[in-house]
N, C-alpha and C positions, 0 to 999 in steps of 0.2 A: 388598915385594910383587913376585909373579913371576905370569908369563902364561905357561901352555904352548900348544901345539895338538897335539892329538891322530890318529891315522888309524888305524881300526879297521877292520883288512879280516877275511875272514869270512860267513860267514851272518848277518850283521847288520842285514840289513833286513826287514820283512816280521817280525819276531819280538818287535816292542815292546822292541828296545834304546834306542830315545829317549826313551821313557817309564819305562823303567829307569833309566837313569842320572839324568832330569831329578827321580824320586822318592829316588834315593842324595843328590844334591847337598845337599834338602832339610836332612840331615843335616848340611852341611861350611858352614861362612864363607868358600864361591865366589860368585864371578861367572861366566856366560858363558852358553855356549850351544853345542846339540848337533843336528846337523841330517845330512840322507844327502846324498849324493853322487852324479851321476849313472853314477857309475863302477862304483856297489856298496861303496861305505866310507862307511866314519863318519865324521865331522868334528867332532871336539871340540873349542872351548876355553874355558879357564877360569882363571881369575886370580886370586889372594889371595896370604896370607902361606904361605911355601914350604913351614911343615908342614901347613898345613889342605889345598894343595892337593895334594904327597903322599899325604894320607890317602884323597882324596877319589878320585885315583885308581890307588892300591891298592882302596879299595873295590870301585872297579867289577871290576879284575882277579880277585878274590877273592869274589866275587859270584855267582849262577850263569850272567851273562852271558857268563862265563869260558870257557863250554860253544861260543858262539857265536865268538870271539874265535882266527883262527885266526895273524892278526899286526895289530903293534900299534907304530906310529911316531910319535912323541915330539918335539917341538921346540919350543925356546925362544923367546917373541915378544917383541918388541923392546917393543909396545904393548900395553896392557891393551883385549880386547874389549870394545867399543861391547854395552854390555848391563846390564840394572838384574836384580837376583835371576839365577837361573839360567834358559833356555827353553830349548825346542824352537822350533827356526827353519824355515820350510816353502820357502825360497827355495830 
């Protein structure tokens, strides 16, 4: 099992990218959760076995979120996110 987190900068707020991604996951055997930032980024993460969660975000890259997505920073967490299914987190 691997955990990434995610940071999606971009036009990514205000355009139903947490509601996107949180309907992609539906698709994938993740965990975690996707929430803004007050900086204007996205905050991904999500956790499972290393091809579902590859897949899961290739999905999103390949998505028309794609459109939104001007960069996109990836790092490996030590710990599996505190999270049951996948949500949108309002904190």
């Amino acid at each position: 099992m691997i955990s990434k987190q995610v940071l999606y900068e971009g036009n990514v707020q205000g355009v139903g990218f947490r509601w996107a991604v949180k309907k992609i996951a539906t698709g994938f055997d993740v965990i975690g959760w996707v929430r803004n930032l007050p900086d204007g980024r996205v905050e991904l993460q999500a956790s499972g076995e290393l091809p579902e969660v590859t897949a899961f975000l290739e999905a999103i890259a390949q998505s028309d979120l794609r459109a939104h997505i001007k960069k996109q920073d990836d790092t490996p967490l030590s710990e599996t996110p505190a999270a049951r299914g996948f949500s949108i987190r309002h904190d």
